[in-house]
CHARMM internal coordinates of N, CA and C (Angstrom, degrees):
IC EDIT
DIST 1 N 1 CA 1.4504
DIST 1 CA 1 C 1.5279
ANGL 1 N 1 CA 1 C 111.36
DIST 1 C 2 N 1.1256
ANGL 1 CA 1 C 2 N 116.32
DIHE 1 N 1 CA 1 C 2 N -33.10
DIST 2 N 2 CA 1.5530
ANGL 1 C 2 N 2 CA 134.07
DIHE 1 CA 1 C 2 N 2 CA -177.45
DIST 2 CA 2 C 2.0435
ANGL 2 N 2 CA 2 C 101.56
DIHE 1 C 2 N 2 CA 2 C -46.58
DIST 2 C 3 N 1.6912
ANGL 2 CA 2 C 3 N 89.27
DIHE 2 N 2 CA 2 C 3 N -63.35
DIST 3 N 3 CA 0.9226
ANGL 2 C 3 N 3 CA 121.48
DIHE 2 CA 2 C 3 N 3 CA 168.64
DIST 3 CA 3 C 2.1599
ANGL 3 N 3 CA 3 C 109.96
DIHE 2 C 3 N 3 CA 3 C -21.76
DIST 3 C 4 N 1.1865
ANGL 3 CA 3 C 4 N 101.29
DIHE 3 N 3 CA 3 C 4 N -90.39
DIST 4 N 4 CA 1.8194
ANGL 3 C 4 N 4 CA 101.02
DIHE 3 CA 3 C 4 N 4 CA 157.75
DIST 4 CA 4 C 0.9854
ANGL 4 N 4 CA 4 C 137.46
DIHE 3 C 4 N 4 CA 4 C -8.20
DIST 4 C 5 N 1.6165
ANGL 4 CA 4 C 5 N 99.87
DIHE 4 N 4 CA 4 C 5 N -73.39
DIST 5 N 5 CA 1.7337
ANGL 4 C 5 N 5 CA 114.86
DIHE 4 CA 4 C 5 N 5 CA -178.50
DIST 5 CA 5 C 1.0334
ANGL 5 N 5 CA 5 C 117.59
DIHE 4 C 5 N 5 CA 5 C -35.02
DIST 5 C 6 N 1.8366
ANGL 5 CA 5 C 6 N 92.24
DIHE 5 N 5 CA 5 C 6 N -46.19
DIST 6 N 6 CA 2.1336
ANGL 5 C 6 N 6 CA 106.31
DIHE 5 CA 5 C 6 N 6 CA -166.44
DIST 6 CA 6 C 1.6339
ANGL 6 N 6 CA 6 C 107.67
DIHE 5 C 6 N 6 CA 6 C -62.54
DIST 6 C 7 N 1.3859
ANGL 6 CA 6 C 7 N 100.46
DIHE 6 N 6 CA 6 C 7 N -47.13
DIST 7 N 7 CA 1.4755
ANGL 6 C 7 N 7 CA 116.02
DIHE 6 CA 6 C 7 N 7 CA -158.81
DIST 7 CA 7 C 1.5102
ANGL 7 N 7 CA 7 C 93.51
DIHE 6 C 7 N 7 CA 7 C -79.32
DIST 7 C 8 N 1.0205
ANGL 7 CA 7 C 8 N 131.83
DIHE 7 N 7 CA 7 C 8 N -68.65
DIST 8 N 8 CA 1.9007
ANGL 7 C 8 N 8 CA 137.03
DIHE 7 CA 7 C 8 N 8 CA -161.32
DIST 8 CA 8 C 1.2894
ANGL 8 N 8 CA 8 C 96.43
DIHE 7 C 8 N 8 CA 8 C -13.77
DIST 8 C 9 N 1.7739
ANGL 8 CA 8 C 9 N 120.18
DIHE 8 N 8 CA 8 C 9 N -79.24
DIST 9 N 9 CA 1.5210
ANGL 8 C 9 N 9 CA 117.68
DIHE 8 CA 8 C 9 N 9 CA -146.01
DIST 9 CA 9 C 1.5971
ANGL 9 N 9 CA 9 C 99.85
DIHE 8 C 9 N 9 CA 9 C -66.11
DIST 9 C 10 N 1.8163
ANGL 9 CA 9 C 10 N 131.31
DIHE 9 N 9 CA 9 C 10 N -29.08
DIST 10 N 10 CA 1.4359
ANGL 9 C 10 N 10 CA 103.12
DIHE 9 CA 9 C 10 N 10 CA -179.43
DIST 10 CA 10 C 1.4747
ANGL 10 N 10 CA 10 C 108.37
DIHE 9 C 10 N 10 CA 10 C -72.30
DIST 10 C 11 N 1.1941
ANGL 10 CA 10 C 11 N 121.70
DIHE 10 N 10 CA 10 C 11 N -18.06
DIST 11 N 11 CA 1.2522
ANGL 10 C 11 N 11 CA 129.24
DIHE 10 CA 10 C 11 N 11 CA -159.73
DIST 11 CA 11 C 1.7411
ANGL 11 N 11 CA 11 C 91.28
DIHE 10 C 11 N 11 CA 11 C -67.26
DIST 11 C 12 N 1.2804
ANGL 11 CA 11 C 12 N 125.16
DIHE 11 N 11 CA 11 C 12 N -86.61
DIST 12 N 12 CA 1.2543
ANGL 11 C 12 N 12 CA 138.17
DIHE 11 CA 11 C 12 N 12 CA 132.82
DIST 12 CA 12 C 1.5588
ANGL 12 N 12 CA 12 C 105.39
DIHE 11 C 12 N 12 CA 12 C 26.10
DIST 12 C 13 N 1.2741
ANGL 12 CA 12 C 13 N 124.07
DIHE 12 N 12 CA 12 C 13 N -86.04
DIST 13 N 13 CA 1.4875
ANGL 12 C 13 N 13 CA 121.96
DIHE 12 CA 12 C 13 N 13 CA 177.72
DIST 13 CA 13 C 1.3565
ANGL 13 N 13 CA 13 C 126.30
DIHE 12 C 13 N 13 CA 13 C -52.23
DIST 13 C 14 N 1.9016
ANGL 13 CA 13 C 14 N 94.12
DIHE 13 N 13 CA 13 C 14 N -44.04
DIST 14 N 14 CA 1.7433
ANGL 13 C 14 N 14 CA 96.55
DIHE 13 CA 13 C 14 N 14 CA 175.11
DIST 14 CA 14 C 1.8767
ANGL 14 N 14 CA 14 C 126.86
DIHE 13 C 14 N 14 CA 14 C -42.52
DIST 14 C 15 N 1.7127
ANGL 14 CA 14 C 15 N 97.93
DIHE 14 N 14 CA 14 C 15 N -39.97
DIST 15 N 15 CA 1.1807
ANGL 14 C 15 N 15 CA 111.68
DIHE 14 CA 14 C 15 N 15 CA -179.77
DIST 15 CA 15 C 1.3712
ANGL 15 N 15 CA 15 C 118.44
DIHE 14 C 15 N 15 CA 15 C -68.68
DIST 15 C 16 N 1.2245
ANGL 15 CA 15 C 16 N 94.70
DIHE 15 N 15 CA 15 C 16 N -44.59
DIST 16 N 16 CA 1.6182
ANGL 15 C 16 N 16 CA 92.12
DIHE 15 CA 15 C 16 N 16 CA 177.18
DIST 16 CA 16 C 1.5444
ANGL 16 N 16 CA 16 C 117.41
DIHE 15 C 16 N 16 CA 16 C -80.01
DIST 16 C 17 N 1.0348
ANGL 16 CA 16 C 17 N 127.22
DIHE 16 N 16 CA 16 C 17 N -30.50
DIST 17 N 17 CA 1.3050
ANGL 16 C 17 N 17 CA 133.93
DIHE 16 CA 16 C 17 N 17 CA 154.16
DIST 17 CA 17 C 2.0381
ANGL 17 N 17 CA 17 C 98.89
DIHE 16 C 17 N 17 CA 17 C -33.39
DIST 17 C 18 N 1.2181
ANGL 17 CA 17 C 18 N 107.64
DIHE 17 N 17 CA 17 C 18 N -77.83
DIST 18 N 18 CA 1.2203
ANGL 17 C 18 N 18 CA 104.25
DIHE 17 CA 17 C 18 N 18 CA -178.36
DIST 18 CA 18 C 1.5403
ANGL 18 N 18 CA 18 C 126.75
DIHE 17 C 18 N 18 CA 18 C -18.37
DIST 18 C 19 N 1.7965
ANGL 18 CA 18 C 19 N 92.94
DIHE 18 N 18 CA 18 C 19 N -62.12
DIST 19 N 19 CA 1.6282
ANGL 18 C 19 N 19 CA 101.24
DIHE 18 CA 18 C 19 N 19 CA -172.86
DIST 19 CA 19 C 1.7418
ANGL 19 N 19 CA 19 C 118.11
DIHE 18 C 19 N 19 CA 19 C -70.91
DIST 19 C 20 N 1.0983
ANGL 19 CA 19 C 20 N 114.02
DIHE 19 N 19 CA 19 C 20 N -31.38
DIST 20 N 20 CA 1.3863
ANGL 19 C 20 N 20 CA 134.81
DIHE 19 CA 19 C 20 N 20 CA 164.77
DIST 20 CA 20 C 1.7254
ANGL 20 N 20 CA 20 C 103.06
DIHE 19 C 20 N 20 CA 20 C -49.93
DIST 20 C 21 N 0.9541
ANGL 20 CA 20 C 21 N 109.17
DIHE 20 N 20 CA 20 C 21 N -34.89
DIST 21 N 21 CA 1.3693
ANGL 20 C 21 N 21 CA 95.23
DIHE 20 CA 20 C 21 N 21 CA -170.97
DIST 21 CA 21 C 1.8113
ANGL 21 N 21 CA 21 C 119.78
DIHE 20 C 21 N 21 CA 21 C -115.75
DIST 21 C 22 N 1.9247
ANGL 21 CA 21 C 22 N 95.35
DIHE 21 N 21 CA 21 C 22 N -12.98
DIST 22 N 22 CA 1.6201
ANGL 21 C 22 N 22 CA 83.19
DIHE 21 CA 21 C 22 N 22 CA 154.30
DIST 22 CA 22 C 1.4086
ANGL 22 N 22 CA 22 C 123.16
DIHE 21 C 22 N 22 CA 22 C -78.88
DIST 22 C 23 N 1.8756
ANGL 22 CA 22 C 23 N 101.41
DIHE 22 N 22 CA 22 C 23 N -22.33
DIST 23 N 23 CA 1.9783
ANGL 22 C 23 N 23 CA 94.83
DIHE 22 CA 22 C 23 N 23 CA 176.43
DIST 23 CA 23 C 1.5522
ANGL 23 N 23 CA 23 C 102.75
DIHE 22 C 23 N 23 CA 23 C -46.81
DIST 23 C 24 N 1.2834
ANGL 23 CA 23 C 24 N 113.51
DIHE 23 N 23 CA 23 C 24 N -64.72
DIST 24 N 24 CA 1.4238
ANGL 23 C 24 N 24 CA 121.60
DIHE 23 CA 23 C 24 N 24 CA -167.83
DIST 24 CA 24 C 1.8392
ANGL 24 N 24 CA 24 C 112.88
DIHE 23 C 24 N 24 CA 24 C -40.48
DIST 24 C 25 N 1.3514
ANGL 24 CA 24 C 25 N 122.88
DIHE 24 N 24 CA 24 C 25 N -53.83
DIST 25 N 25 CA 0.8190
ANGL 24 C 25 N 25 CA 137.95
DIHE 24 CA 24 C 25 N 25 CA 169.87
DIST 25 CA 25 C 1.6599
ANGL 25 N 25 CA 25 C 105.44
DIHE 24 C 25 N 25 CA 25 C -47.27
DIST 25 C 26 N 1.1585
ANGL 25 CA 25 C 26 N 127.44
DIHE 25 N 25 CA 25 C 26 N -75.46
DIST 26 N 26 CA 1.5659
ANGL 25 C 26 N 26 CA 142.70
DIHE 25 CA 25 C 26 N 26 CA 176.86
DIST 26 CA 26 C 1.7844
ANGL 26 N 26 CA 26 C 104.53
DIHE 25 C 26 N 26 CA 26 C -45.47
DIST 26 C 27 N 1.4333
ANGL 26 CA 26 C 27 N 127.08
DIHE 26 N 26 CA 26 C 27 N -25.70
DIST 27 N 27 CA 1.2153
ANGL 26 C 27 N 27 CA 126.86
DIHE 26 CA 26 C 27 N 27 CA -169.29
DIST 27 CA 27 C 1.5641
ANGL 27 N 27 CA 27 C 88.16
DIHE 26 C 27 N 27 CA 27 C -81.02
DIST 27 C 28 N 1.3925
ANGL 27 CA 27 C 28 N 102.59
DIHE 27 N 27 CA 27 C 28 N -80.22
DIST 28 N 28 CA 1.5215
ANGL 27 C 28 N 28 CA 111.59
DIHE 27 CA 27 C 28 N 28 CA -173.60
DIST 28 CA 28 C 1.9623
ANGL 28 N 28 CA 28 C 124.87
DIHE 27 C 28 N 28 CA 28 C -41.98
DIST 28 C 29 N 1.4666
ANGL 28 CA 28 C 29 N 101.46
DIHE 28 N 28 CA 28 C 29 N -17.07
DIST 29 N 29 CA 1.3229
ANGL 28 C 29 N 29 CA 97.56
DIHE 28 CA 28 C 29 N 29 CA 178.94
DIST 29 CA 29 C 2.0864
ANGL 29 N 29 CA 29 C 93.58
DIHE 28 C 29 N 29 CA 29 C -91.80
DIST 29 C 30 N 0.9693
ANGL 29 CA 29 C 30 N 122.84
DIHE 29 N 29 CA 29 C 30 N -15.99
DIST 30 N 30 CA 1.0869
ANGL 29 C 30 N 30 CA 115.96
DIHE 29 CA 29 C 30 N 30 CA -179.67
DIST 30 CA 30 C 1.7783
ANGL 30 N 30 CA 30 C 111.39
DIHE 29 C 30 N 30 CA 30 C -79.38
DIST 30 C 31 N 1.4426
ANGL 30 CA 30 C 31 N 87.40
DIHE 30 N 30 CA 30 C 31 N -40.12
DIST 31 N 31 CA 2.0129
ANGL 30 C 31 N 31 CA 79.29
DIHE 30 CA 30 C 31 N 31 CA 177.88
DIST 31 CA 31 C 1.2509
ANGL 31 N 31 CA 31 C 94.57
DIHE 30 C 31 N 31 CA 31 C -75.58
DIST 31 C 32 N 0.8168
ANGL 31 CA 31 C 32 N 161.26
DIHE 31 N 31 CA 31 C 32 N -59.77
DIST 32 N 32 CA 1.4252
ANGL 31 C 32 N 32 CA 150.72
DIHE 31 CA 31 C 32 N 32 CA -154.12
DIST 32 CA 32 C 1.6763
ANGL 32 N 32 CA 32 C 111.19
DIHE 31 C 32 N 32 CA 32 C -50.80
DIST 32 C 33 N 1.1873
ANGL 32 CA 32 C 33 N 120.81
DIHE 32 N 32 CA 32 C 33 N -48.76
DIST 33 N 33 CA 1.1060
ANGL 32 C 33 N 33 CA 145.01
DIHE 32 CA 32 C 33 N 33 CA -177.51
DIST 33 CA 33 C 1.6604
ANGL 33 N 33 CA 33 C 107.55
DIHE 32 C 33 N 33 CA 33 C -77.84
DIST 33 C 34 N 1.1167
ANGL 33 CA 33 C 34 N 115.85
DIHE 33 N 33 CA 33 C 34 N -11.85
DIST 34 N 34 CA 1.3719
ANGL 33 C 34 N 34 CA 129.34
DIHE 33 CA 33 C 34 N 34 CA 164.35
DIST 34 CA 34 C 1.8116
ANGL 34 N 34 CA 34 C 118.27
DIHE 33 C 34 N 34 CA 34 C -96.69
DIST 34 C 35 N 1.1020
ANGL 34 CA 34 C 35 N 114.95
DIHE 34 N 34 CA 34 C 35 N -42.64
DIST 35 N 35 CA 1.1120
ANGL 34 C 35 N 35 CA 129.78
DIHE 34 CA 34 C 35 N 35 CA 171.60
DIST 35 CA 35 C 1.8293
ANGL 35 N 35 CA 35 C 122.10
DIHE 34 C 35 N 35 CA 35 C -57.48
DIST 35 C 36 N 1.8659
ANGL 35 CA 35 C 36 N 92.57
DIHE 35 N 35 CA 35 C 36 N -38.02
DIST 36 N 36 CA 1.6063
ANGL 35 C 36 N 36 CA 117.30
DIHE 35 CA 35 C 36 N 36 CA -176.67
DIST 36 CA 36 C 1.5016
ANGL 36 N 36 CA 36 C 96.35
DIHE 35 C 36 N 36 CA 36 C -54.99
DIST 36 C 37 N 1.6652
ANGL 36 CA 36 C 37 N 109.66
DIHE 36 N 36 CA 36 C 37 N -59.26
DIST 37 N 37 CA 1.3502
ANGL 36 C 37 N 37 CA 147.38
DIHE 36 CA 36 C 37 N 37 CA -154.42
DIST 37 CA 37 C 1.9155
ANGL 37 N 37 CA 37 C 104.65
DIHE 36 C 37 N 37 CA 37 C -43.51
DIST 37 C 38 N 1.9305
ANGL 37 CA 37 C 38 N 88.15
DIHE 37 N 37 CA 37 C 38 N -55.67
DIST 38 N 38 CA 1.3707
ANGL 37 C 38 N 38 CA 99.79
DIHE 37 CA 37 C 38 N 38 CA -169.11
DIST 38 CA 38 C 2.0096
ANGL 38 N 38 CA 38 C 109.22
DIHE 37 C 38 N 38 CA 38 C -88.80
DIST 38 C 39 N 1.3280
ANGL 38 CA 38 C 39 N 94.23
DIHE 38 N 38 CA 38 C 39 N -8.98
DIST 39 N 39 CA 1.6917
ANGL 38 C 39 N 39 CA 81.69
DIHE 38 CA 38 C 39 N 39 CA 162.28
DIST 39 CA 39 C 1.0131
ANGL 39 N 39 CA 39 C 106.08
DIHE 38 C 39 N 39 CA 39 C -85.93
DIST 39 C 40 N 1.4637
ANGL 39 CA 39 C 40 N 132.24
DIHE 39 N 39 CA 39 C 40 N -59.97
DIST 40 N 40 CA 1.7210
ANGL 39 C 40 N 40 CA 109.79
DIHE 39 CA 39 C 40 N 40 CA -171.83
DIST 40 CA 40 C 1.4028
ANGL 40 N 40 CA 40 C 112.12
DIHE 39 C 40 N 40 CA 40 C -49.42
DIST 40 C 41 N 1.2479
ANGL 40 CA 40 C 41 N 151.29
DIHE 40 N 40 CA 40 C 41 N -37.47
DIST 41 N 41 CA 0.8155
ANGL 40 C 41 N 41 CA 141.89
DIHE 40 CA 40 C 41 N 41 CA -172.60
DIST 41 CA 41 C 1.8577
ANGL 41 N 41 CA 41 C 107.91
DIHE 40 C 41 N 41 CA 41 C -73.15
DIST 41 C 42 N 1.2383
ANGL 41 CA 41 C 42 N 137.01
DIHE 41 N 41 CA 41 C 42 N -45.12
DIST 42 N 42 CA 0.9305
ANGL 41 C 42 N 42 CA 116.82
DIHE 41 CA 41 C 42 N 42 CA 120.43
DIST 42 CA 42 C 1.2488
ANGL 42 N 42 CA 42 C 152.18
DIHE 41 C 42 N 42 CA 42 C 50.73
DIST 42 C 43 N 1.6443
ANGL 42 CA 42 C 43 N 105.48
DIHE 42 N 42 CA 42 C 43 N -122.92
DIST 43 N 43 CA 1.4407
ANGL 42 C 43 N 43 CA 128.47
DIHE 42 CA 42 C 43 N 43 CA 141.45
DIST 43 CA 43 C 1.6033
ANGL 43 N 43 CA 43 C 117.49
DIHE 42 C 43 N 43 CA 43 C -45.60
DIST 43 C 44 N 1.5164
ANGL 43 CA 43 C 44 N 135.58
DIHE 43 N 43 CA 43 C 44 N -45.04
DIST 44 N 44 CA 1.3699
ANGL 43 C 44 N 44 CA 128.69
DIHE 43 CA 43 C 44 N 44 CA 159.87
DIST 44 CA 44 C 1.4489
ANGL 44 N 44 CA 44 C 132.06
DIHE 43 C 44 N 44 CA 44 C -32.72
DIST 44 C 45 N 1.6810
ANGL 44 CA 44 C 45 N 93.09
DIHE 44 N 44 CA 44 C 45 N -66.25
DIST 45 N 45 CA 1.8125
ANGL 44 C 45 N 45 CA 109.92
DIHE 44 CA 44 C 45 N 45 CA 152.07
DIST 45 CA 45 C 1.3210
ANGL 45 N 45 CA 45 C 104.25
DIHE 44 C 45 N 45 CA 45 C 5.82
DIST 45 C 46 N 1.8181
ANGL 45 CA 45 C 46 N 109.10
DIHE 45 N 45 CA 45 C 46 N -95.68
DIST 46 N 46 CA 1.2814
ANGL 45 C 46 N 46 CA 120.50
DIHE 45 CA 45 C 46 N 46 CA -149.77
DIST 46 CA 46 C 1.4790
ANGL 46 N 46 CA 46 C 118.73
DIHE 45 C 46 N 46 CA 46 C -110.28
DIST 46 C 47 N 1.2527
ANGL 46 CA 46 C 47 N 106.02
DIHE 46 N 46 CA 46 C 47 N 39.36
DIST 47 N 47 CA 1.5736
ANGL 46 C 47 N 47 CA 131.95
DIHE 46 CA 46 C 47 N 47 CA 174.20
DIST 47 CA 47 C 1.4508
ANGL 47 N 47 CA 47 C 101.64
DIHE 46 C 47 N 47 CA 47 C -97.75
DIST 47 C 48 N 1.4095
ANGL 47 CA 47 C 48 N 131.23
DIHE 47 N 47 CA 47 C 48 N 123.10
DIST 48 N 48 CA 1.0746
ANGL 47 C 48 N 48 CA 141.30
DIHE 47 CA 47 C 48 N 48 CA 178.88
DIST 48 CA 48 C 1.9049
ANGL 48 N 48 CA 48 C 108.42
DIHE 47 C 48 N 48 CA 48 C -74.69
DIST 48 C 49 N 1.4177
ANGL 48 CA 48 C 49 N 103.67
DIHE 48 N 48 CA 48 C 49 N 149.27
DIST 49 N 49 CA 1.6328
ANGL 48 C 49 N 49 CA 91.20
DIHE 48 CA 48 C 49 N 49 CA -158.85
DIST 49 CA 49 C 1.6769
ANGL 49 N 49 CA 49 C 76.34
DIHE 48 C 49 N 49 CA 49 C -85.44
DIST 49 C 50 N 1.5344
ANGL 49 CA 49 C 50 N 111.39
DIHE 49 N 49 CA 49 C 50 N -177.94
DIST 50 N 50 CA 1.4428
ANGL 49 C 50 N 50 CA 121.75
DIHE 49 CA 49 C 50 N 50 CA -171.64
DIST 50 CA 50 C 1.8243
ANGL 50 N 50 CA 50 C 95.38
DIHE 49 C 50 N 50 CA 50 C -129.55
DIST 50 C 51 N 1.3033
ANGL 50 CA 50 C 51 N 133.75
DIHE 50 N 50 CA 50 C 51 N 95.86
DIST 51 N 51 CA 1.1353
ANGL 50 C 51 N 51 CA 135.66
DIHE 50 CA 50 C 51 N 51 CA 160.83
DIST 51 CA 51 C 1.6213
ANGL 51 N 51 CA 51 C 111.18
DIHE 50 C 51 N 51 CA 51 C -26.55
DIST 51 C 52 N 1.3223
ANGL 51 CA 51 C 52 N 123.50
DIHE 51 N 51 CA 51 C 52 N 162.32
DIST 52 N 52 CA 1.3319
ANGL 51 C 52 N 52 CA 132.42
DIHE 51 CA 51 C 52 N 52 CA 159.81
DIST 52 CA 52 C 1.8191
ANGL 52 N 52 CA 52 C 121.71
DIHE 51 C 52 N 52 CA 52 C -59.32
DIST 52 C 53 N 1.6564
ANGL 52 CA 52 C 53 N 91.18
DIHE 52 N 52 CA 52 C 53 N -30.69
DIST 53 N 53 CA 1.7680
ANGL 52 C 53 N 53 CA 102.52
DIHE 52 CA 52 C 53 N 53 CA -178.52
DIST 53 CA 53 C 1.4739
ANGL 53 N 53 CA 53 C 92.89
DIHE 52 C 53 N 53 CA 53 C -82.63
DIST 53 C 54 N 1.3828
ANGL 53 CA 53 C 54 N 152.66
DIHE 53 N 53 CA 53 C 54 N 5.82
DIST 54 N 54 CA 1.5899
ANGL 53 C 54 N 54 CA 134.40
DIHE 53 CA 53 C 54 N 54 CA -177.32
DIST 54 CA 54 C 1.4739
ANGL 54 N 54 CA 54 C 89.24
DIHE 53 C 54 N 54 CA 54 C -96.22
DIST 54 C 55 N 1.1686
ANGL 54 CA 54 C 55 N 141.15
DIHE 54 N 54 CA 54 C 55 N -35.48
DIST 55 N 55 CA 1.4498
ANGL 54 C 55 N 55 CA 127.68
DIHE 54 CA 54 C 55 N 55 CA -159.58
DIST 55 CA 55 C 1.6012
ANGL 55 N 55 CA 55 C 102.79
DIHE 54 C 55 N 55 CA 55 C -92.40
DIST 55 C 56 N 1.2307
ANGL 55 CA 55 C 56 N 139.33
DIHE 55 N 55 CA 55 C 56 N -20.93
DIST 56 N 56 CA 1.5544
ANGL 55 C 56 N 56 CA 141.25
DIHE 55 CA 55 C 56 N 56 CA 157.25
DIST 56 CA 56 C 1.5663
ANGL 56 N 56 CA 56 C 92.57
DIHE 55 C 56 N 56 CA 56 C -49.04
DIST 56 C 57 N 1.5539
ANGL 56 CA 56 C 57 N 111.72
DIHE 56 N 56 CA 56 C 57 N -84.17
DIST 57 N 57 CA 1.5290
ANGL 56 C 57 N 57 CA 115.95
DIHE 56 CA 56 C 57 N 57 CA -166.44
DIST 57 CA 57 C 1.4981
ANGL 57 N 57 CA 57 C 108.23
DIHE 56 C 57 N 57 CA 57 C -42.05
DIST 57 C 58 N 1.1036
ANGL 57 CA 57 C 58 N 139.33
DIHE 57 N 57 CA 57 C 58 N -35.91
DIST 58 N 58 CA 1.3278
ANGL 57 C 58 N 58 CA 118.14
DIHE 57 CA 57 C 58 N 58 CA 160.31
DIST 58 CA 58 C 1.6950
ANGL 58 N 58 CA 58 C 151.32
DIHE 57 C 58 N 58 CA 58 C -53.05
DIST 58 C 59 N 1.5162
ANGL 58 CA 58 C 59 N 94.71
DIHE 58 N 58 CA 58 C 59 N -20.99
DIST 59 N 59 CA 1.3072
ANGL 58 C 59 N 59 CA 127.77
DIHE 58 CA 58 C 59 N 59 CA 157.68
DIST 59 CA 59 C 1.3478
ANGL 59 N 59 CA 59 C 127.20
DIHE 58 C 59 N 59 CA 59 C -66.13
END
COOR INIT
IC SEED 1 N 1 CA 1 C
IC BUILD
């Protein structure tokens, strides 16, 4: 039992350490992936669309 006492509270932190740090992890992969989102869109904006007749005339 001795044994426990010692170990519990790192034990205890490890875990929470864990979850603390996949939120963090899970936050940051989400802004990023949000950020990606709103540049292409973005860059789409002011991309001229390409008709079906521009890719013949290139030929």
């Amino acid at each position: 039992m001795e044994y426990l006492t010692v170990l519990l509270p790192s034990i205890a932190m490890g875990v929470i350490f864990y979850f603390v740090m996949k939120a963090i992890f899970n936050a940051d992969r989400a802004e990023r992936e949000a950020e990606s989102a709103q540049r292409n869109a973005r860059e789409n904006a002011f991309k001229p669309e390409s008709s079906p007749g521009d890719e013949s005339e290139k030929q």
